[in-house]
C-alpha positions as CSV (number, residue, x, y, z in Angstrom):
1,X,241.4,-21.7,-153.4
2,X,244.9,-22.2,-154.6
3,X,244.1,-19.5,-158.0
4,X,242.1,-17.0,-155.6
5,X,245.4,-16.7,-153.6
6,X,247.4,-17.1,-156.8
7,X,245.6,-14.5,-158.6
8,X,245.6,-11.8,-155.5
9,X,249.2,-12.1,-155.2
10,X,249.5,-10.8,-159.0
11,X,247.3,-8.5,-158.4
12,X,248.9,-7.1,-155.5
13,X,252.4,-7.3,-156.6
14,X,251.5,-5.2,-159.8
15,X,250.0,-2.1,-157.8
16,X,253.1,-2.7,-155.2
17,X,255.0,-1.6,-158.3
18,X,253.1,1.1,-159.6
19,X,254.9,4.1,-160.0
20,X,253.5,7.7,-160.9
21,X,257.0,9.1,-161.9
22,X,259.9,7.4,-162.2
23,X,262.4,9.7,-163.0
24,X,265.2,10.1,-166.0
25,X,264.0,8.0,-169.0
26,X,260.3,7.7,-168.1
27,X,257.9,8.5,-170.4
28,X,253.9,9.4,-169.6
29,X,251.4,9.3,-172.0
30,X,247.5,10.7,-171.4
31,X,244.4,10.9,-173.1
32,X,241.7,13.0,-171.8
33,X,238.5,15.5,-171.9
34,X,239.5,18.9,-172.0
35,X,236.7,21.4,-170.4
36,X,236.5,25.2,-170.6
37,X,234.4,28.0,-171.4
38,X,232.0,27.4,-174.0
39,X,233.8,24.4,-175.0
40,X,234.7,20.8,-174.3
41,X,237.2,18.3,-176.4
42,X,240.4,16.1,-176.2
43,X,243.4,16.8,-175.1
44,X,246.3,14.4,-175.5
45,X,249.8,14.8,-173.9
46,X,253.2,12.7,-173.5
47,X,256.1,13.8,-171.0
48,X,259.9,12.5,-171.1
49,X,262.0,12.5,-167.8
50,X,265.1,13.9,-168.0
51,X,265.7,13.9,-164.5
52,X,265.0,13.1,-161.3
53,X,262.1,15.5,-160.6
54,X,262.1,17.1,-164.4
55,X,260.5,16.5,-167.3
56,X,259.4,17.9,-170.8
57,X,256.3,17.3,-172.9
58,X,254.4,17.8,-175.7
59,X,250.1,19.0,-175.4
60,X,247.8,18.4,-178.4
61,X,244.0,19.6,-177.6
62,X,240.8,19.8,-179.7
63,X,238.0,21.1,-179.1
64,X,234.6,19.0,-180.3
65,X,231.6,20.6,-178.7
66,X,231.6,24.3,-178.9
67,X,229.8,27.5,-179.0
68,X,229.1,29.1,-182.5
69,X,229.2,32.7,-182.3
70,X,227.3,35.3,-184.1
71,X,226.2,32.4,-186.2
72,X,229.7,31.7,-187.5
73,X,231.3,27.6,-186.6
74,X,235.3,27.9,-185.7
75,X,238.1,26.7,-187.8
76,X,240.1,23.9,-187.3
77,X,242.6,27.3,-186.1
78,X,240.2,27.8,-183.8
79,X,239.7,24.4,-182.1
80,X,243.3,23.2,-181.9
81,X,246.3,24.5,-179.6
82,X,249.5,22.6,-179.6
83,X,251.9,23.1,-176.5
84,X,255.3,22.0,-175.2
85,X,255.9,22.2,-171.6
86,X,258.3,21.7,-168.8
87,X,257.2,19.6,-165.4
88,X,258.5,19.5,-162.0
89,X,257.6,16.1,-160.9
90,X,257.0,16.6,-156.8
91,X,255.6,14.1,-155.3
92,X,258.4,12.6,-153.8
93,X,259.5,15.9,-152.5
94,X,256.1,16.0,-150.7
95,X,256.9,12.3,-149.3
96,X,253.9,11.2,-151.1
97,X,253.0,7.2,-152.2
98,X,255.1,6.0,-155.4
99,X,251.6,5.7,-156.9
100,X,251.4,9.6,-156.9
101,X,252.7,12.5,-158.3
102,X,252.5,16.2,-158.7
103,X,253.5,17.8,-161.3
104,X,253.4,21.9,-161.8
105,X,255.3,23.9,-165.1
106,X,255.1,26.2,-168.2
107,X,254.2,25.8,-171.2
108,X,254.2,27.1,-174.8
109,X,251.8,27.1,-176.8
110,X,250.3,27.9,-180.2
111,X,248.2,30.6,-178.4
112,X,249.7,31.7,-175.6
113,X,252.3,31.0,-172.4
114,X,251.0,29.1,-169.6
115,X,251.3,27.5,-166.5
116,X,249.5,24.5,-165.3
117,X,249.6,22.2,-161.9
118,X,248.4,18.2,-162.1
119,X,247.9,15.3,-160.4
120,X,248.7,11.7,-161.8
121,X,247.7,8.4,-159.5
122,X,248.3,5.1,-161.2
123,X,246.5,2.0,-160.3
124,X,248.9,-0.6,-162.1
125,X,252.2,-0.3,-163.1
126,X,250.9,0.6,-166.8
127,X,247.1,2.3,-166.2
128,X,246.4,5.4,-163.9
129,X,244.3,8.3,-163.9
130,X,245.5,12.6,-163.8
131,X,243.6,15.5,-164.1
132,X,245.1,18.8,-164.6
133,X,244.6,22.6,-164.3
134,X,246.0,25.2,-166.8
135,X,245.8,29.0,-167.4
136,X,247.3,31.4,-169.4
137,X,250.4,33.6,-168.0
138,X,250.9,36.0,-171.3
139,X,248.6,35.8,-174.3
140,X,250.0,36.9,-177.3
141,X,246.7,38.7,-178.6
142,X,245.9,40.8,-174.8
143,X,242.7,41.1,-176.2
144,X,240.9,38.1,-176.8
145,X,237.7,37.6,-178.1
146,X,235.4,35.1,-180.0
147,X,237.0,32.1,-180.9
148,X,240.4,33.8,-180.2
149,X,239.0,32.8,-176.4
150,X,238.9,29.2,-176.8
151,X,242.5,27.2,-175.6
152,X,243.3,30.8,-174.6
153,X,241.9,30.5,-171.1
154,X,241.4,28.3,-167.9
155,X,241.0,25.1,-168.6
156,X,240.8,21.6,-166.8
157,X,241.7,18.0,-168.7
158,X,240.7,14.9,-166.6
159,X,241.8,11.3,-168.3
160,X,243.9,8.2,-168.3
161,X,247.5,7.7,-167.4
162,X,250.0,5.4,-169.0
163,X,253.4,4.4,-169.1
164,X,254.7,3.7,-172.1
């Protein structure tokens, strides 16, 4: 009885302490599936507070599974965009749980400028979950097409949480 008490305690304590943004110094890292049109991959991203409700990232994303077209396989060009990015971490301004946070910004990219909106809840003080929304604001080629098309649109990543 005494280690089924014991061990709910720990367990209790440690998502008492979770937090999904801590502020200056805090540092995110995800790992997740990236889904868009006529493709699905990885996307991997890590984000730096430098401020109470501010931070800055980097966005790495590869696509595995998609559409040939005309008969033709994409490039490595072609399946990979590489982004940094600026957050506003809101979730305390929204009075939400410690556990949660919102984060909407820009970004930069290889392909394009864009803004995003996500959502990070962590389960332990080292292990959540997020899933995030992005879309092009300017492309830098207005007229997209074939494998131009791919990072270069909406697209929704769903993963892990951790702080490292």
């Amino acid at each position: 009885m005494k280690k089924i008490i014991t061990l709910t305690a720990i367990v209790f304590m440690s998502l008492a302490n979770a937090q999904a943004y801590k502020g200056k110094g805090d540092i995110k890292g995800q790992v997740g599936v990236n889904a868009q049109d006529h493709g699905t991959g990885i996307n991997t991203s890590v984000d730096f507070g430098i401020g109470e409700n501010m931070s800055y990232g980097f966005v790495a994303s590869y696509l595995l599974s998609v559409d040939e077209i005309a008969g033709i396989k994409p490039k490595f060009e072609d399946r990979a965009d590489f982004k940094v990015r600026f957050n506003a971490n809101i979730g305390n301004v929204f009075g939400l749980d410690k556990k949660m946070d919102i984060y909407p910004g820009l970004s930069l990219g290889t392909r394009n400028f864009g803004g995003h909106v996500g959502f990070r809840y962590f389960f332990t003080s080292g292990f959540g979950i997020y899933a995030e929304g992005g879309a092009p604001i300017a492309k830098y080629d207005t007229n997209t097409q074939g494998f131009e098309h791919y990072n270069n649109q909406f697209v929704f990543n769903i993963g892990a949480s951790f702080n490292l």
